[in-house]
N, C-alpha and C positions, 0 to 999 in steps of 0.2 A: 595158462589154460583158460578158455572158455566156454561158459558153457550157455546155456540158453536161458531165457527170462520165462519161466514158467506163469501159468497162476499160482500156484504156492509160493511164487518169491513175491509176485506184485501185492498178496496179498499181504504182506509181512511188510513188505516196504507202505505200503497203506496203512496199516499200525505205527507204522514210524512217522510217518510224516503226514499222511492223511490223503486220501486219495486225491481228491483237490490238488496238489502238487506233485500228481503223476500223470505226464502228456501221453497220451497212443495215437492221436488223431494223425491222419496223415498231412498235414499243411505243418504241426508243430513238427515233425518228424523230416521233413523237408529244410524246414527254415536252421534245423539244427545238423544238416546234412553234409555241410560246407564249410570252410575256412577260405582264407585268401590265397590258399596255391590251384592253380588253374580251374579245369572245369572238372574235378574230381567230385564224387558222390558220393558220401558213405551213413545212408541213414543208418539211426541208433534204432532198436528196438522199443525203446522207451525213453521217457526223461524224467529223471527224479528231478526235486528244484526243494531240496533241503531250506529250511531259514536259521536254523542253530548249529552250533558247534557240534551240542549235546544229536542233533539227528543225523551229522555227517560221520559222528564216531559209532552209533549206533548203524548206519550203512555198511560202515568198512566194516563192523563184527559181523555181521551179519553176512558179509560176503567171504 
């Protein structure tokens, strides 16, 4: 299931990790849009960029 990136999640994952390491801009949301199978596009809503263990298991409780 999915569900949507609210402001009450961004701000909870901004407690976790620190806003600083959360992208919305559209060029980062772009550059993270893609892999290597053709000309497929799927931006993300956001981008976390965790630096700890400790913030990536505080992430998964939290979702």
């Amino acid at each position: 299931m999915y569900n949507k990136i609210t402001p009450g999640i961004i701000a909870k994952l901004a407690a976790i990790i620190g806003s600083e390491n959360i992208l919305s801009d559209t060029e980062s949301l772009h550059l993270h849009s893609k892999d290597e199978t053709e000309d497929l596009s799927f931006p993300p809503e956001i981008i976390v960029k965790p630096a700890t263990a400790e913030e990536v298991s505080a992430i998964f409780k939290l979702a």
